[in-house]
C-alpha positions in Angstrom: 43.6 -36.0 25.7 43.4 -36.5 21.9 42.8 -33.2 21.5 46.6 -32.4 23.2 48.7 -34.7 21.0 48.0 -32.9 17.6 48.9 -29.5 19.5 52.2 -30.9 20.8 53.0 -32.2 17.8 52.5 -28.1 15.9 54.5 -27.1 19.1 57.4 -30.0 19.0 57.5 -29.1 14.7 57.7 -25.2 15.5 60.4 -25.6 18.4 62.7 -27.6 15.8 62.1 -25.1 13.2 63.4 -22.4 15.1 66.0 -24.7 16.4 67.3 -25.2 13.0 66.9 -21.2 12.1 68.8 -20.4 14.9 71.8 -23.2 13.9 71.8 -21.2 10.6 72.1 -17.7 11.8 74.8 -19.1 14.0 76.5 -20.1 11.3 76.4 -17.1 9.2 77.5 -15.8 12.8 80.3 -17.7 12.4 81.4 -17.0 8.6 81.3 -13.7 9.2 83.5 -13.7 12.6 86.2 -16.0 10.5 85.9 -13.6 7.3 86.7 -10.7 9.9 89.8 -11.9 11.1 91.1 -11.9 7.2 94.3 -13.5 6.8 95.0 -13.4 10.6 96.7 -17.0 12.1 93.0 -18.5 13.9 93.5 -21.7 16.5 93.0 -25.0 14.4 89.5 -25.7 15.4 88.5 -22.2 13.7 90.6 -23.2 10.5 88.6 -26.1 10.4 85.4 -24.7 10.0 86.3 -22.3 7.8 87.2 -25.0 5.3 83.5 -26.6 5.4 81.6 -23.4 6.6 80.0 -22.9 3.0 79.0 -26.5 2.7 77.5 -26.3 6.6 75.5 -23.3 5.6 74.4 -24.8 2.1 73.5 -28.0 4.4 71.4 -26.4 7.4 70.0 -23.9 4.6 68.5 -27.3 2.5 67.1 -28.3 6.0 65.6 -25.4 6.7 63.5 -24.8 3.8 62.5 -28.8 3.9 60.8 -27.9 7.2 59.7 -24.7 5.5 57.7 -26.7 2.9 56.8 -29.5 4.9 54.7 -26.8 7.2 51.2 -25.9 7.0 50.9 -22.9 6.2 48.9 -20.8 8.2 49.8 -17.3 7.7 47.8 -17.6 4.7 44.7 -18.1 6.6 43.6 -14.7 8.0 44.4 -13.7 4.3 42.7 -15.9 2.7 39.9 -15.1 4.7 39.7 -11.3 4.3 39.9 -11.7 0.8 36.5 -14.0 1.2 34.7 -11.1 2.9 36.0 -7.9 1.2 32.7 -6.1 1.4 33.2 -6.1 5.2 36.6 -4.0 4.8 35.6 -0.9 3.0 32.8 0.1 5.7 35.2 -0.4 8.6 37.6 2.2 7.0 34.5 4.9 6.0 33.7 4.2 9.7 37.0 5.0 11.1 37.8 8.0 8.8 34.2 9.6 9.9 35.8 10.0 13.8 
């Protein structure tokens, strides 16, 4: 069961991540849908949020790269270790080239 928690944690971290991605693409979404319509009379709600769009976006865009930073990060790994073994990586190419 110890062996669970850590996992949910990495899962629970990722799931808000993309959470808070997808708030700022929605966003942008939304700036652009409000730029579209110009000059054009928009229901209050949407005149609203176009006064405070930019400081929403500049908002979930601080919280985004805070989770960003605050992540391990592990797409670095395979890298790292294929840089560790380059010997290994010039045989498997002579290899597939002689087919």
């Amino acid at each position: 069961m110890s062996n669970s928690q850590p996992r949910q944690s990495v899962c629970n971290s990722e799931s808000k991540g993309f959470n808070e991605v997808l708030k700022l693409i929605a966003l942008h979404l939304i700036k652009t849908a409000i730029t579209m319509f110009g000059d054009k009379e928009l229901p209050p709600e949407v005149e609203k949020q176009r006064a405070t769009i930019d400081s929403d976006i500049k908002e979930q865009q601080m919280m985004v790269d805070r989770l960003l930073n605050a992540a391990p990060q592990q797409a670095t790994v395979g890298v790292t270790d294929a840089a560790t073994y380059p010997s290994c990586l010039p045989k498997a190419r002579m290899y597939q080239d002689n087919d």
